[in-house]
Every structure is written in structure tokens, then in C-alpha cells.
N, C-alpha and C positions, 0 to 999 in steps of 0.2 A: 528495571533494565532500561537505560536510554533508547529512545526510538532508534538512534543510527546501528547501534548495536541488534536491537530487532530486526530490522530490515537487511543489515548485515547477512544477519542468520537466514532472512528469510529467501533471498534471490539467490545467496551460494545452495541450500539446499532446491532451491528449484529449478536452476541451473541445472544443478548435480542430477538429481531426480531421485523417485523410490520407487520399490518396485511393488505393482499393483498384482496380485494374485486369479489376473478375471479367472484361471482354471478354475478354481474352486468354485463356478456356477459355471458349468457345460452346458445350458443353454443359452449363453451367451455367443459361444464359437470363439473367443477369444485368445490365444495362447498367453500364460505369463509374461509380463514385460514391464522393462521400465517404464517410468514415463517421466517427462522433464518437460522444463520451459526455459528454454535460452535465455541467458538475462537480456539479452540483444531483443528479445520480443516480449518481454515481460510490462506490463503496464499496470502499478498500483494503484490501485482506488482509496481516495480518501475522503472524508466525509465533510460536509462544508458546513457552514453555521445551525443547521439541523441536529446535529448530535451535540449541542451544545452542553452544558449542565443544568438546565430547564427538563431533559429528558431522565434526570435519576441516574446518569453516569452509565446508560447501558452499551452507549455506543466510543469509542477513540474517538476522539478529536484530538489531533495532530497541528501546530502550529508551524509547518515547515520551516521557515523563514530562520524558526528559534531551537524545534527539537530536531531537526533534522540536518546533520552537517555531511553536505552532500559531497564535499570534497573527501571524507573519509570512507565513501562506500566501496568496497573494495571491488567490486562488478557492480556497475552503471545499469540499471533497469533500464528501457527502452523511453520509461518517460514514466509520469504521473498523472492520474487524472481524478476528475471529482464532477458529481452529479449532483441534480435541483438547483437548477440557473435560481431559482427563486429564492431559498434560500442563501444567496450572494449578497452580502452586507449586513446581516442578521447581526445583532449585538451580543456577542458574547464577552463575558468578563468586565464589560465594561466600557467596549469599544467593539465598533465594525469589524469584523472578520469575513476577508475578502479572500478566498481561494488564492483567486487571479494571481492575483498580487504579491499572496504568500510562496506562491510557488515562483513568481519571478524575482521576487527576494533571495531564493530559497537558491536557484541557480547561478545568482551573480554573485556568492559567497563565497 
């Protein structure tokens, strides 16, 4: 499945929301209820040169710039973000992989 299509999928259903059952543990006190995330406060996390393919593939690594075509997302997440400043510039595939960068790529498209 293309990332835009994932992401697609993944801010309309969080958007939308699903409904969480807390009744069925009464010590919680909680009543049934949806629960959601407005795409307008929605912020995905993406992983930066650490999840490279040095790790055995366990984590996404995402190339925004390339898998991600932000003009097609049908509800706009709040933004994107990525953690481990340290890992910023880390070599993958062959070349530096810069967040940063990918993501300001990734917005001017």
C-alpha cells in the first residue's frame, strides 16, 4: 500500500474516531464513548535515520519528500514530526537522510 494511501486511511479514521468500550471495566468510572483526534491536532511521528535497514526492517522508514505526496492527503494532519536530533544525517541507502529537509521537500511539492 503506498504511504499516502496509509496516512490517507489513517487521519480519516482518527478524525472520525472509534468507539472505546471503557464500560466493560467498571472500575474505571468511565462511560462508553467515542474517542477521536481531529486532523487539525493530529501530529505524526516519523522515524529518522535510526530505523534504517541496519535494524532488520523492524521499524518504517518513510522518505517523505518521495513516499509521501502531501498534496493528495485528503484531511491535512496538524504537521509531522521526528525524534533523535542524533540521528540526523545518518546514512541510509547510500546517502544522508535528513528529516529536516525531507519534510521541507515534502511540503514544497
Amino acid at each position: 500500500m503506498p504511504v499516502t494511501t496509509y496516512l490517507n486511511n489513517l487521519i480519516i479514521h482518527m478524525n472520525t474516531g472509534w468507539k472505546v468500550n471503557f464500560a466493560d471495566v467498571p472500575e474505571v468510572g468511565i462511560p462508553s464513548q467515542y474517542v477521536y483526534v481531529p486532523s487539525t491536532q493530529l501530529v505524526i511521528g516519523l522515524a529518522n535515520g535510526w530505523a534504517g535497514p541496519t535494524i532488520e526492517d523492524k521499524f518504517l522508514l518513510v522518505w517523505p519528500s518521495t513516499d509521501i505526496v502531501y498534496s493528495q492527503l485528503q484531511l491535512k494532519p496538524r504537521g509531522f514530526m521526528f525524534w533523535d536530533l542524533k540521528d540526523e544525517g545518518k546514512v541510509v541507502d547510500g546517502k544522508p537522510f535528513v528529516m529536516a529537509n525531507q519534510l521541507k521537500e515534502m511540503y514544497a511539492l
